[in-house]
C-alpha positions as CSV (number, residue, x, y, z in Angstrom):
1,X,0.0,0.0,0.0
2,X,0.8,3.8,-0.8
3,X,1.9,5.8,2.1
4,X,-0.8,8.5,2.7
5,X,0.2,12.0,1.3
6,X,-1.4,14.4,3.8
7,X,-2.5,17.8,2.6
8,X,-1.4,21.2,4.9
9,X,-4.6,22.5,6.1
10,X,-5.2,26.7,6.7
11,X,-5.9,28.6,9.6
12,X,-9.4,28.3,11.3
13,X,-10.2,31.4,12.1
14,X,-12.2,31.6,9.4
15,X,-13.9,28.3,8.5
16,X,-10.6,26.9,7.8
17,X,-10.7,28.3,3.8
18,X,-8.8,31.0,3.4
19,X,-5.7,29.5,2.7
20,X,-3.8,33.0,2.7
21,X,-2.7,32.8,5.9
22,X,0.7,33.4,7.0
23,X,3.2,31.2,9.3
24,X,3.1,33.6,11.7
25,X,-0.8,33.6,12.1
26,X,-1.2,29.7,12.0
27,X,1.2,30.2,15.0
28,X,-0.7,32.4,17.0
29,X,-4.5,30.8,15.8
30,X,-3.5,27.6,17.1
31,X,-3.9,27.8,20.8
32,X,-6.8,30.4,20.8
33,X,-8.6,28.4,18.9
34,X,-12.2,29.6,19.2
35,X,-14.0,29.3,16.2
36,X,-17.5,27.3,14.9
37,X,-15.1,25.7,12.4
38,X,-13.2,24.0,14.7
39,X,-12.8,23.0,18.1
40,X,-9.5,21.3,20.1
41,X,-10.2,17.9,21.2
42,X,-10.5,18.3,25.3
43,X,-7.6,15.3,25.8
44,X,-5.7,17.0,22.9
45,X,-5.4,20.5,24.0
46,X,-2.2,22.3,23.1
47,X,-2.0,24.1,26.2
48,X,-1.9,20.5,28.3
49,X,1.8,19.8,26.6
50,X,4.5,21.3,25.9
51,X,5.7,18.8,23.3
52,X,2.9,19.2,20.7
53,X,4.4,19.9,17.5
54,X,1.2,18.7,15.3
55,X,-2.3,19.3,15.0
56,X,-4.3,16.7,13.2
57,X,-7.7,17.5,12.1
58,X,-10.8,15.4,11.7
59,X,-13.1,15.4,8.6
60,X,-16.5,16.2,10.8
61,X,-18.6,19.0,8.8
62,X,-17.5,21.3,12.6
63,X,-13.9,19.6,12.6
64,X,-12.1,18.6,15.5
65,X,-8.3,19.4,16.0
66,X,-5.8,17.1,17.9
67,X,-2.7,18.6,19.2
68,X,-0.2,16.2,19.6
69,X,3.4,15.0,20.3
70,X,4.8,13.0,17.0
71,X,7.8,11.9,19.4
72,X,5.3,10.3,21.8
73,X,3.1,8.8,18.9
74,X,5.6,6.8,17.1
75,X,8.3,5.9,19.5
76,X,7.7,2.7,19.9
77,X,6.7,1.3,16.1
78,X,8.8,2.0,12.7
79,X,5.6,1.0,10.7
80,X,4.3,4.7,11.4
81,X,7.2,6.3,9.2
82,X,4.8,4.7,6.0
83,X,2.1,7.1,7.4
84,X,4.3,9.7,5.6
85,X,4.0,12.1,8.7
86,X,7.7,12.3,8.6
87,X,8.0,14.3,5.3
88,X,6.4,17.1,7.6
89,X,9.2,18.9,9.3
90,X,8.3,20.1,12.5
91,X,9.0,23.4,13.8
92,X,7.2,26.4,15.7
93,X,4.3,26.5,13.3
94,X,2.9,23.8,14.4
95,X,1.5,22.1,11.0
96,X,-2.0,21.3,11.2
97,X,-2.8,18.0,9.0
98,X,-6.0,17.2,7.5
99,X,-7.2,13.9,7.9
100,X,-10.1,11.8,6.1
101,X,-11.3,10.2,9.2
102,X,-14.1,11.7,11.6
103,X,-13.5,12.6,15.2
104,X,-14.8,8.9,16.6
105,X,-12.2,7.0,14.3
106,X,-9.3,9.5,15.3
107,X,-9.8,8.7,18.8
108,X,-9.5,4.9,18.2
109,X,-6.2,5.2,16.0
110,X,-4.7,7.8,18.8
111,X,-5.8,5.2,21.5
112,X,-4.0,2.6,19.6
113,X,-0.4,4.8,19.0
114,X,-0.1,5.8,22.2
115,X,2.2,3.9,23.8
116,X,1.4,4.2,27.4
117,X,-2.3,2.9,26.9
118,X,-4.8,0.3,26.6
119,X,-7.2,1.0,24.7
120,X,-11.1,1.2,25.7
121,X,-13.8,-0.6,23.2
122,X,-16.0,-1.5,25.5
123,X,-18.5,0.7,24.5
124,X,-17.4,1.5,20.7
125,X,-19.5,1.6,17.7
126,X,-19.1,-1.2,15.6
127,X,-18.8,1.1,12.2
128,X,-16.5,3.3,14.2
129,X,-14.0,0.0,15.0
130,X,-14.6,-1.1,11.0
131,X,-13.4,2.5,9.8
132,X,-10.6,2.7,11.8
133,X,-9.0,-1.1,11.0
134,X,-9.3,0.2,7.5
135,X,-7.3,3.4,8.1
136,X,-4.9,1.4,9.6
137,X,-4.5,-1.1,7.5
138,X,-5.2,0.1,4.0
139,X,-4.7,3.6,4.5
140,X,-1.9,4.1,7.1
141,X,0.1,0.5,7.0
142,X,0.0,0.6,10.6
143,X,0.3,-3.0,12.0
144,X,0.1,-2.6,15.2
145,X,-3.2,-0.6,15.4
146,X,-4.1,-3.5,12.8
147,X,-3.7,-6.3,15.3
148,X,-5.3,-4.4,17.9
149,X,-8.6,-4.1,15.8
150,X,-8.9,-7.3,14.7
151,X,-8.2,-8.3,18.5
152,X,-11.3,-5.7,19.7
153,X,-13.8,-7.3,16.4
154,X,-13.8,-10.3,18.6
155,X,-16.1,-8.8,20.9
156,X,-18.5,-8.4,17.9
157,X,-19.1,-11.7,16.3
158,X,-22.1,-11.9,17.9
159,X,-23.5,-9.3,16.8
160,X,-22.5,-8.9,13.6
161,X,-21.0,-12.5,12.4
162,X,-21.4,-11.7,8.6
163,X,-19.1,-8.5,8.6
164,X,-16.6,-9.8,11.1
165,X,-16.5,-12.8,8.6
166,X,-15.7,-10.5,5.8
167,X,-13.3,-8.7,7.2
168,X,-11.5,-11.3,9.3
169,X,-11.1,-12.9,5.0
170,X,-10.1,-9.9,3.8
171,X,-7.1,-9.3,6.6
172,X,-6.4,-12.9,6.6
173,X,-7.4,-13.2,9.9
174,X,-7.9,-17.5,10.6
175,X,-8.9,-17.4,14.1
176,X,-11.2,-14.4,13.9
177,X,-12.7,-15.6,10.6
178,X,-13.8,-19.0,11.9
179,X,-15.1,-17.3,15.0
180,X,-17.2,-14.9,12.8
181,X,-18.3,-18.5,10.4
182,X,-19.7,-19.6,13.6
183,X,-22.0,-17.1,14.3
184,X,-23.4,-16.8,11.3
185,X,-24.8,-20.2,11.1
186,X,-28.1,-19.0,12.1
187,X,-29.1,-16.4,9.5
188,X,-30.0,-16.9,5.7
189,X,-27.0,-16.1,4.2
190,X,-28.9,-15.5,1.0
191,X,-30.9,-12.5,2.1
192,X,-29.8,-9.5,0.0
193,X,-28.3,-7.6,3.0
194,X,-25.7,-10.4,3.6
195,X,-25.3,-11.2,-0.5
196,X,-24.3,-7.2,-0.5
197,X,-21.9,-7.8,2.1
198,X,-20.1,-10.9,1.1
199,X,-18.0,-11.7,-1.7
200,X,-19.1,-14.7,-4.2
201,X,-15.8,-16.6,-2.4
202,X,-17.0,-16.2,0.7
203,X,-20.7,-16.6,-0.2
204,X,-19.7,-19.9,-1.5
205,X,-17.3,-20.4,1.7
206,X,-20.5,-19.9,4.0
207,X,-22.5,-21.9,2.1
208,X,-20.8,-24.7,2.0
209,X,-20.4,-24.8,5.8
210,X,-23.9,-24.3,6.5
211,X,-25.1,-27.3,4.2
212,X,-22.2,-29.6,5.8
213,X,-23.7,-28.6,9.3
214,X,-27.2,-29.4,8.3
215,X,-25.8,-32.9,7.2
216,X,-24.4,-33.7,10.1
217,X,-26.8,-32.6,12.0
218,X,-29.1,-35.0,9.9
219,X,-26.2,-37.7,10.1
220,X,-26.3,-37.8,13.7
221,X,-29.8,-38.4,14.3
222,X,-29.3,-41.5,12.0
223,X,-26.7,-42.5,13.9
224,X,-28.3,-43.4,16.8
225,X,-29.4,-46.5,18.0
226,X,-31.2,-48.2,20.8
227,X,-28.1,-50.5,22.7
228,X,-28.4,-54.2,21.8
229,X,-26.7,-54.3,25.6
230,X,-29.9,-52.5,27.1
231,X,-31.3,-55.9,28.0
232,X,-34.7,-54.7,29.6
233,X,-38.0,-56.1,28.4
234,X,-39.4,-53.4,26.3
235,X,-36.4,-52.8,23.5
236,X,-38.2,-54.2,20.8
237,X,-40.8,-51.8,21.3
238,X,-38.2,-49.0,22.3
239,X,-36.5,-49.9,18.9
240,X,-39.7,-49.3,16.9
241,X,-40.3,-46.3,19.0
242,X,-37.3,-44.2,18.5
243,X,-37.3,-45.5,14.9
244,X,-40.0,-43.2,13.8
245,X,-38.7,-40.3,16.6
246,X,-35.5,-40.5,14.6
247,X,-37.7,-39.5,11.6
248,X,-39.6,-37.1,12.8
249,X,-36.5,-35.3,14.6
250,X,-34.8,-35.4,11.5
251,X,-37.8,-33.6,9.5
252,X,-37.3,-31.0,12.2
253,X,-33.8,-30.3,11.2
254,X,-33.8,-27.1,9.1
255,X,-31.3,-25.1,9.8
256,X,-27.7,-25.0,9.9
257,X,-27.3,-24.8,13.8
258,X,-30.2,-27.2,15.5
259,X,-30.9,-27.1,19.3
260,X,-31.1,-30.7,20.1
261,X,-32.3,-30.4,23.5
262,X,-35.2,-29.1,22.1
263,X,-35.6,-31.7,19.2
264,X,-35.8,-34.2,21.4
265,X,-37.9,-32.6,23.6
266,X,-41.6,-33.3,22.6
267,X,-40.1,-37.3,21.8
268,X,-39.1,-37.7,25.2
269,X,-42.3,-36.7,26.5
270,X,-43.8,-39.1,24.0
271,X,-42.0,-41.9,25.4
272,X,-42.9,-41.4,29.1
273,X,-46.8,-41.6,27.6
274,X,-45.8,-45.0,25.8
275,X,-43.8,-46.6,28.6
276,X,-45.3,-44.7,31.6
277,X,-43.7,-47.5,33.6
278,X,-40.8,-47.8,32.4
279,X,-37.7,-45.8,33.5
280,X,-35.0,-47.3,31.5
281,X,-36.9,-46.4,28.6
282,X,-36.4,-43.2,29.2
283,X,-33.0,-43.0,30.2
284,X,-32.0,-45.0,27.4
285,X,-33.7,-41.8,25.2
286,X,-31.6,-39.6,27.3
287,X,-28.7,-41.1,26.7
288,X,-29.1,-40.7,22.7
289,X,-29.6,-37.1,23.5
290,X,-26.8,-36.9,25.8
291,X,-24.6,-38.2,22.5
292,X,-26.0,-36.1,19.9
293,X,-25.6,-33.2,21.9
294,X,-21.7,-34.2,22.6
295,X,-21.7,-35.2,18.8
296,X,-23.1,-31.9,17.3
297,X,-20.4,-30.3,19.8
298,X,-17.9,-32.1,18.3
299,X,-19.3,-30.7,14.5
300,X,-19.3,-27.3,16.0
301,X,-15.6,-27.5,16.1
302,X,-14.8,-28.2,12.6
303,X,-14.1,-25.0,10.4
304,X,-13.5,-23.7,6.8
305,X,-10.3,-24.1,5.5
306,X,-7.5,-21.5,3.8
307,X,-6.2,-22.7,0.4
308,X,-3.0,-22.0,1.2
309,X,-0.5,-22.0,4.5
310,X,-0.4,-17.7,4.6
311,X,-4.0,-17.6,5.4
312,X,-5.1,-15.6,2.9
313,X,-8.6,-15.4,0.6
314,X,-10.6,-16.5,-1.0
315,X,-10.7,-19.9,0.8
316,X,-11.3,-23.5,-0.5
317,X,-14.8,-25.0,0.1
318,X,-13.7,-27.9,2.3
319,X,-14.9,-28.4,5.4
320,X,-12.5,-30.1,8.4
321,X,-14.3,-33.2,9.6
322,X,-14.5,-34.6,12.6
323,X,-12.3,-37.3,13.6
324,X,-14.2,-39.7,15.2
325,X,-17.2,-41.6,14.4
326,X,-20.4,-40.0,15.6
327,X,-21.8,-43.0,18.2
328,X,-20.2,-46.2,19.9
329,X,-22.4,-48.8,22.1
330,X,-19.5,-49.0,24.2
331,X,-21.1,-45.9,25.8
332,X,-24.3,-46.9,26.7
């Protein structure tokens, strides 16, 4: 990627157009700032440092200014010399730099830079977290910010699985990107807000996980049988029984990401009205819950795969199996 080439802004006493401005003025405009133009960021204030030697400048219609130390900023990280900052030289004028971010994403990349701190996303907007691991990544080249942003979209797979996903691909991100795969499991991936999101590569990607899930899901179910060890008197009839609760349990299965507590629900009720006397019936039904559940977990686990060993997109549409068969007797 280009480093960014950063235009001089002009002084903001007067809506920060008139670009006729001498050195001298910029000098003394800086710290009186009081104008509807612009405003000083209250944690970037010229007058709370004596180091500031650069004001950067927000893209907000009202634009906020941060005065700040470069020494302090980009001690600790060569990567920020690609931002291009450094063809600036420094001097009493203080050079005010006009940035294409808004206030919200300058606070995050600031927060990121400055060595001495941890940043706080505990409360951030999504969007605001999305713009700023672009800046750093495509825009600045600024690693470290990168890693810390892809770290923070963690905390939003959740809530947004589909955009995680495609960003997690697009940074080659393996851990965060089968996190995001996860959670998406439960949508329609075909829906037109999610087809507008994702690439055809990773549409496929998705797709193919979410119809190996529902297959396994399905494969499961058929996987279960009533213990020829069981040994009580009704397992003929428990045979027949589960037999066609199998099949309706597997009619059930829809979706990508079944709750099999639940499918198994209304069958176990079932089978305390057919063998209301009969309590290893019913445990024996538990216990082919009891796998499938510890079965699906086991699907849960697998994830797409990279097509190659640097991780990056689009990926292959294989899926990692599990490694062990889905049901033994030696269990029961």
């Amino acid at each position: 990627m280009p480093a960014v080439s950063f235009a001089l802004a002009s002084s903001p006493t007067e809506g920060i157009k008139n670009q006729s401005h001498t050195s001298s003025e910029l000098r003394t405009t800086l710290p009186t700032l009081r104008s509807k133009s612009a405003y000083y960021h209250p944690n970037y204030h010229p007058a709370d440092s004596g180091n500031v030697d650069l004001v950067l400048a927000s893209s907000d219609k009202i634009s906020c200014w941060f005065a700040i130390s470069r020494a302090q900023l980009f001690c600790h990280d060569d990567a920020f010399r690609s931002v291009g900052l450094e063809l600036i030289t420094p001097d009493t004028n203080l050079p005010l730099v006009k940035l294409g971010e808004s206030r919200a994403v300058i606070e995050v990349i600031l927060s990121c830079l400055e060595a001495d701190t941890i940043p706080d996303f505990g409360h951030l907007d999504f969007r605001v977290l999305m713009s700023a691991l672009e800046a750093a990544a495509d825009k600045y080249q600024l690693v470290h910010m990168e890693k810390i942003c892809l770290l923070a979209m963690g905390a939003y797979c959740r809530t947004h699985p589909v955009e995680v996903y495609t960003l997690a691909s697009h940074y080659s991100c393996r851990w965060l990107t089968e996190a995001a795969s996860e959670h998406t499991l439960s949508l329609d991936i075909n829906q037109p807000e999610y087809r507008d999101i994702l690439s055809s590569e990773n549409h496929s990607a998705l797709l193919e996980l979410h119809r190996h899930r529902l297959e396994a899901a399905k494969r499961i179910i058929r996987s279960l049988t009533i213990s020829h060890h069981s040994g009580h008197e009704h397992r003929q009839e428990l045979t027949t029984f589960w037999k066609k609760s199998a099949q309706r349990i597997e009619s059930k299965i829809t979706g990508a990401d079944p709750d099999f507590k639940n499918l198994f629900g209304s069958e176990l009720q079932s089978a305390l009205n057919e063998f209301p006397n009969c309590a290893r019936c019913y445990a024996s039904l538990i216990k082919l819950q009891n796998r499938a559940e510890k079965d699906w977990s086991t699907v849960r686990k697998t994830v797409l795969l990279f097509n190659n060993d640097h991780l990056k997109p689009p990926f292959n549409n294989h899926i990692l199996g599990p490694a062990s068969p889905y049901y033994s007797e030696d269990e029961d």
